[in-house]
N, C-alpha and C positions, 0 to 999 in steps of 0.2 A: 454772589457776595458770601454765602455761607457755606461755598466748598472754599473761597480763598480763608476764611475764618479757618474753618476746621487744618487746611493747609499749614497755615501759619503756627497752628497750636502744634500738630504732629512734627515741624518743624523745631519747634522749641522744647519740645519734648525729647526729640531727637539730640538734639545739642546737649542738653540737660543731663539726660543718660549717659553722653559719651562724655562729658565732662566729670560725672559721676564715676565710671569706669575711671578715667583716669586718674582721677583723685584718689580712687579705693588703692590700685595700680602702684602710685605714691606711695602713700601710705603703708602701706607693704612692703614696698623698696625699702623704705626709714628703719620700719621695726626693723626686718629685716639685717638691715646696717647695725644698728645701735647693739642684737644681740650679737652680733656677732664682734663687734667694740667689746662687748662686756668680756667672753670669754678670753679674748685677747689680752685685756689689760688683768683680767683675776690671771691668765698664765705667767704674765709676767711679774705680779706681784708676787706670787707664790713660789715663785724662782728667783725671787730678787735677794729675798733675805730679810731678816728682820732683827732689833736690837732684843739680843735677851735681857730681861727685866730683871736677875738678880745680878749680873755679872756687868750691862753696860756692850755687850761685846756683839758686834754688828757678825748674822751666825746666815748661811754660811761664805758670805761674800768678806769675812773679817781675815782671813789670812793673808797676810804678810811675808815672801820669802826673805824680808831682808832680816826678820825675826825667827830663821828655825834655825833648832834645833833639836837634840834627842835626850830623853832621860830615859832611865831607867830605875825601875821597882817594881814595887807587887801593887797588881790592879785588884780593886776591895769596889763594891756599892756600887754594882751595873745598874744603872736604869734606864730604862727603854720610854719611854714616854708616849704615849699617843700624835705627838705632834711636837716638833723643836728634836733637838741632835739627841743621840744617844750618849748620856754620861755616865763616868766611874771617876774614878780616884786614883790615884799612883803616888804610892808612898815611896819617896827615893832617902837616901840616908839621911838629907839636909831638909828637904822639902815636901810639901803636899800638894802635886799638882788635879785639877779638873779638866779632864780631857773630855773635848767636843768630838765624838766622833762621826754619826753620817746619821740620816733619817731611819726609821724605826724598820723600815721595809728593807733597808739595804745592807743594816747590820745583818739583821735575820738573813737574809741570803748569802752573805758571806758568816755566816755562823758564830758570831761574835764572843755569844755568852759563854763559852767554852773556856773563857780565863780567866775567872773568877778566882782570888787567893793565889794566881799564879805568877810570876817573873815575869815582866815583859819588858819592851822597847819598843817604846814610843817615837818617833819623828814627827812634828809639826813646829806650828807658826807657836812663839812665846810670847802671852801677854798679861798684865797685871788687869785683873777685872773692878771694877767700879767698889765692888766688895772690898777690895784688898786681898784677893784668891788670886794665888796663880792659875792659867789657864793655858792648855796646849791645846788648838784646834789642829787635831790631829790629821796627817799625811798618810802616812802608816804604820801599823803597829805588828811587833814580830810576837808572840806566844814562844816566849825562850822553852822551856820544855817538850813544845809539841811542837818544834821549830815549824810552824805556819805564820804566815803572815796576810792578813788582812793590808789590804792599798783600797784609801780613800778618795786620793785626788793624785795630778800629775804633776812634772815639774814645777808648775808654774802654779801650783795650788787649785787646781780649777777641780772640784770634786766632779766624779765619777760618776756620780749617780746622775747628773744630769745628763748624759750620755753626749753622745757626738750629733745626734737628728739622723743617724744613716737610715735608710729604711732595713727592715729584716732585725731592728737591736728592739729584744723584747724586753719585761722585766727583769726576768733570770737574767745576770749579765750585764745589764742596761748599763754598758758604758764598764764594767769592770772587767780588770784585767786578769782574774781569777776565774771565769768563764766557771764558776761557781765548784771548781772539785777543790780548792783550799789552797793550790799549789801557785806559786807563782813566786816572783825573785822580788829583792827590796833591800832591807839597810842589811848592810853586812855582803851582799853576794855582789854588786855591782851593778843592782837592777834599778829600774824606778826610783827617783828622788834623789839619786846619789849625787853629788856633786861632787 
């Protein structure tokens, strides 16, 4: 009677354990799932865009091609920010636009700050911000003097910087068409954006 006892106990200890295994087993599946839920949905919020809080302007999913066009003046008051688009100014004869142009890592690599107090042309999407500012989420922008031109997004507005997903596209680059020495075609040559 008390080997079937001890039997019966090793048995249920048996069960126990393996039901314990596969619980832990579970359980680790789950976590497992949910972190990887998490990074998913942080990648895709952080790609999605977000409204800037002085302007109203959904950045940078807010361009509009049925809204571009191009000005021209002198870009004054770059700033680069930690986080949200790089902005400046552009005084034109009539007006004072704010131009949205691309995340703080992608201006730097396409060399951006180089036009400070200089002539340019601008191409993007036109819109009036919550402010009462005009606002150009910029396409491309040509540096009239140093005839270079920085390109932010494609025909169809879709910025650069997010790249394509191919494998082999690193940051240098990531998705621009400048393949970072400066040079490349845009408003005025027949390149990019042109319609």
């Amino acid at each position: 009677m008390m080997k079937i006892k001890r039997a019966q106990a090793m048995v249920q200890r048996q069960a126990c354990n393996r039901s314990t295994g596969e619980w832990q087993r579970m359980v680790q599946a789950v976590l497992l799932m949910l972190a990887f839920l998490f990074f998913i949905v942080s990648a895709v919020m952080a790609d999605s865009g977000a409204v800037l809080p002085e302007s109203g302007i959904l950045y940078p999913d807010g361009f509009d091609v049925n809204t571009v066009g191009v000005i021209q003046g002198k870009a004054s008051h770059i700033r680069v920010p930690k986080s949200g688009p790089v902005q400046f100014y552009v005084v034109t004869e009539r007006e004072i636009f704010t131009v949205l142009a691309s995340p703080s890592w992608y201006w730097n690599d396409l060399k951006g700050n180089s036009m400070e107090g200089m002539d340019v042309r601008v191409r993007g999407s036109k819109t009036l911000g919550r402010d009462g500012n005009l606002y150009l989420i910029a396409q491309e922008i040509r540096i009239i003097p140093l005839d270079k031109i920085l390109i932010f997004r494609d025909a169809d507005g879709s910025p650069f910087w997010r790249g394509s997903g191919l494998p082999g596209e690193g940051r240098r680059g990531f998705g621009s068409p400048l393949r970072g020495d400066g040079s490349g075609r845009g408003i005025g040559s027949g390149g990019r954006g042109r319609r």
